[in-house]
N, C-alpha and C positions, 0 to 999 in steps of 0.2 A: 753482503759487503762487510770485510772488514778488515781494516786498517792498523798496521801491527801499533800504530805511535797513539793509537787509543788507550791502551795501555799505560799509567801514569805511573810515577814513586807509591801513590797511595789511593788509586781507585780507577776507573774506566770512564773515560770523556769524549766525545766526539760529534762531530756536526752529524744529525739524523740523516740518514739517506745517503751522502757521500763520501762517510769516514766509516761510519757503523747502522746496520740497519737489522729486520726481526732475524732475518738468517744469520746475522753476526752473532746476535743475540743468543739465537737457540745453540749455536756452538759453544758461545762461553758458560751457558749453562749444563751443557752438557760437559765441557772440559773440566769445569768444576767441580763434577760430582766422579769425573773418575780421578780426579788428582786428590782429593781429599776423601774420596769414598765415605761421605756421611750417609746416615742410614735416613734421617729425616732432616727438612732446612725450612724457614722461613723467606718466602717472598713478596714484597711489598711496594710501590709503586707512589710516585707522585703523581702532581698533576697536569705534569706536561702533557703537548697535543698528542703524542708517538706514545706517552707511555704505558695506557693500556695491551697494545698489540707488544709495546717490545717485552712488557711485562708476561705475556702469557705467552710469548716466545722463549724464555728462560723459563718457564714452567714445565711446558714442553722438553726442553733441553733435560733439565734435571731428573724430572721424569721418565722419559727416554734411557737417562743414565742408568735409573734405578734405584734415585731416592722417591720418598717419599714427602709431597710437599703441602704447606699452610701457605694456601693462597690469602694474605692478608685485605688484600685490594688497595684502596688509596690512604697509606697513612704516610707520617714522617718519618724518617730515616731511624730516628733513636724508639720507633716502636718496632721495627724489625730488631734493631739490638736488644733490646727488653722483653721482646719474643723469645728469640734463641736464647738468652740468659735463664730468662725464669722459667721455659718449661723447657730447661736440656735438650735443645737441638743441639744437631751438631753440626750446624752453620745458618749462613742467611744472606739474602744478595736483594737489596734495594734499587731498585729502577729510576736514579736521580741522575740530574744534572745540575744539580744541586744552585751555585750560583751563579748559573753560567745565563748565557743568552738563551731566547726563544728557541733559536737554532738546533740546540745540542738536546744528546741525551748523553746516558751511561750508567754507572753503576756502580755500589759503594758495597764492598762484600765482607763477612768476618768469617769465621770459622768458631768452632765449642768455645763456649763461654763468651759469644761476640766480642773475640780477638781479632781485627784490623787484618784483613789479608791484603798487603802491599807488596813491592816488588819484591822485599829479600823475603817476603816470607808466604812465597806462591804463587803471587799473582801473575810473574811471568811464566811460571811452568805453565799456567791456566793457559797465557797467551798464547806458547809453544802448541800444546796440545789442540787446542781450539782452530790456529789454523794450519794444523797438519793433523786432520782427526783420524787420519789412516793408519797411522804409527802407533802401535803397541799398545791398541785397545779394545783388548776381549770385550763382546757382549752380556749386560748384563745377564742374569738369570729370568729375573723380571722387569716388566715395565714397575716404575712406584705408581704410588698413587696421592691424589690432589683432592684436596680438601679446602673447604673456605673457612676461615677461622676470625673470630672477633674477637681481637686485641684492645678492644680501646678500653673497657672497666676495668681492667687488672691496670692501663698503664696511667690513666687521671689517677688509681687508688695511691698507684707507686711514684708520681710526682706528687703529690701531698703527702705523702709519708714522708718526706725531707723537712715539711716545716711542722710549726707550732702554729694551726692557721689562726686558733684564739686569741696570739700573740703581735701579730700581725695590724698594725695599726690604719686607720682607713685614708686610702692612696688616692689620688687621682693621677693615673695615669695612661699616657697617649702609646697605642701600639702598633705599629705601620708592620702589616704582615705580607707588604707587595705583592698579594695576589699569589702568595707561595701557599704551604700547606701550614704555616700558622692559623691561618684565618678556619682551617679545619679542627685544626689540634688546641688551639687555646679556652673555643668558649664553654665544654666541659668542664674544664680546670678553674677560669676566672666564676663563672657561676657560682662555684663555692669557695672564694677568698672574697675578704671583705672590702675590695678594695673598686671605686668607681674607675669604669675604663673606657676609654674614647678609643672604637675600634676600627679602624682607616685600612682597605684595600682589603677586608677579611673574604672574599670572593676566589675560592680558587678560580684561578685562569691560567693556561700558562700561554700566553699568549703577552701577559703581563702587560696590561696598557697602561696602564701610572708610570713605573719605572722597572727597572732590570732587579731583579729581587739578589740586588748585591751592596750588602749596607757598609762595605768599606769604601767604594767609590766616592767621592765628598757630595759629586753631581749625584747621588741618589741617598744621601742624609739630608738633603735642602731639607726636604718636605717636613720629616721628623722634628728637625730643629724648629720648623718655623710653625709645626704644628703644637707642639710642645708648648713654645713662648704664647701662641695666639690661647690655648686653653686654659693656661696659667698652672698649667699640670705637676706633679710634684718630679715627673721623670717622666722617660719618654723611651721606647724601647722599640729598635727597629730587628726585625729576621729576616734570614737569608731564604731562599728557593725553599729547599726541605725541610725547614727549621729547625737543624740541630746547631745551631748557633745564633746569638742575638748580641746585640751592640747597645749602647748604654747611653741616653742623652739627659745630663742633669736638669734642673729645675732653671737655670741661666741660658740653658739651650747649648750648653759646651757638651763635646763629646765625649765619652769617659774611654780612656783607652784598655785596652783589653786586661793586659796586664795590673792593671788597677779593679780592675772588677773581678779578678783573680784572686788576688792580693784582699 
C-alpha cells in the first residue's frame, strides 16, 4: 500500500496499513536509492508498533537498490542526521512519525551532508518512481549490503560538545518525554550534566498511553506545566515522538514560545 498524499512538503506520513504499509515502504526505499544513487545511507527507526518491520522493509528496498546500508535500529531522528553527516554518507531515511498519532508511520529522509530531502528537492521524484517502479530503472549491478551500526557514543560525545558542562549551574528539572524516543536518547546525556532531573513517561512505547507525544497541543502540555509547578523545578521541558524537538516550560509553569527559546 501506498498512498501518493503520503508524501508531504517536507517528509512521509501516513496512517499504517491503510495509507502506507512494509510494501510501500520497500518501494520508497528502493526509489530512493535509484533517484539519488548513494553509494551507502543510514537507517534508523523509532519506536512505534509498525516500525521495526517498516524499518527493515526500506532496508530491504535500498539494498535491493544497491546501496549499501547502517542499519542503526532504534534511535532519534537527529541520530540518523549525525550518522550521515559525520561519517559521509551520502543520505539517510528515518522511520518516524514523528508527532503524530499511534496510528501513523513514515519517514523523515536527507541526502549528503543530512540535507532535508522535501518536495522541491526530491522527494516527489521518490514518490513518482516508487509507485511506478517500472519506469526507467536499470537493475543494479549488485545487491548492497547491511550492516548494524552503533551510533549512540559518537552522538552523547557530540551533544556535549555544544556546552561548557563545568559551566553549567545545578537545575532541577521536569522532562516529559511521552513515551517517545527521549526517554531512550536523554539519560546518556543527563548522566553526565550536573543537573537533578525528574524523568516522567521515559518508557518507550509507541502505543503512547499518557498522551499523544505532540507538545504543542495545549491538552498534552497540562501534564508538564502542572508537573513542573508540583516539583518546584527550575524549568520543565516537554519532547515530541522522535525527539528532534522540545518545548520550554518556565519556573511559573508559563510556556516559552519557540521563537523565544530561539532568540
Amino acid at each position: 500500500m501506498l498512498d501518493p498524499k503520503v508524501f508531504k512538503a517536507y517528509d512521509v506520513r501516513g496512517l499504517h496499513g491503510s495509507e502506507l504499509d512494509e510494501e510501500g515502504a520497500y518501494a520508497i526505499g528502493r526509489a530512493y536509492v535509484q533517484h539519488f544513487e548513494p553509494r551507502s545511507i543510514a537507517v534508523g527507526r523509532d519506536m512505534r508498533i509498525a516500525a521495526p518491520t517498516m524499518a527493515a522493509a526500506v532496508i530491504e528496498g535500498a539494498a535491493d537498490g544497491g546501496a549499501d546500508v547502517l542499519d542503526l535500529g532504534m534511535v532519534g531522528t537527529e541520530m540518523v542526521y549525525h550518522a550521515v553527516g559525520s561519517l559521509g554518507l551520502d543520505g539517510g531515511i528515518c522511520v518516524t512519525a514523528s508527532h503524530n498519532p499511534k496510528e501513523y508511520t513514515g519517514m523523515k529522509i536527507v541526502r549528503g551532508g543530512a540535507l532535508p530531502v522535501g518536495g522541491e528537492s526530491g522527494l516527489f521524484d521518490v514518490r513518482d518512481r516508487a509507485l511506478d517502479p517500472g519506469v526507467d530503472q536499470p537493475e543494479p549491478s549488485a545487491r548492497g549490503s547491511v550492516k548494524p551500526y552503533d551510533v549512540w557514543p559518537a552522538f552523547v560525545d557530540k551533544v556535549l560538545s555544544f556546552v561548557d558542562v563545568s559551566a553549567i549551574r545545578p537545575l532541577r528539572v521536569v522532562v516529559d518525554a511521552a513515551n517517545g524516543m527521549a526517554g531512550a536518547m536523554l539519560p546518556p546525556v543527563l548522566e553526565r550534566l550536573p543537573v537533578e532531573a525528574v524523568t516522567c513517561h521515559f518508557e518507550p512505547d509507541g502505543t503512547f498511553p499518557n498522551h499523544e507525544p505532540n507538545p504543542l497541543l495545549p491538552e498534552n502540555r497540562e501534564f508538564i506545566v502542572a508537573k513542573t509547578l508540583a516539583e518546584g523545578a527550575d524549568l520543565g521541558v516537554a519532547y515530541d515522538g522522535d525527539a528532534d524537538r522540545c518545548f520550554f516550560v518556565d519556573d511559573t509553569g508559563e510556556f516559552v514560545p519557540g521563537d523565544f527559546a530561539t532568540a
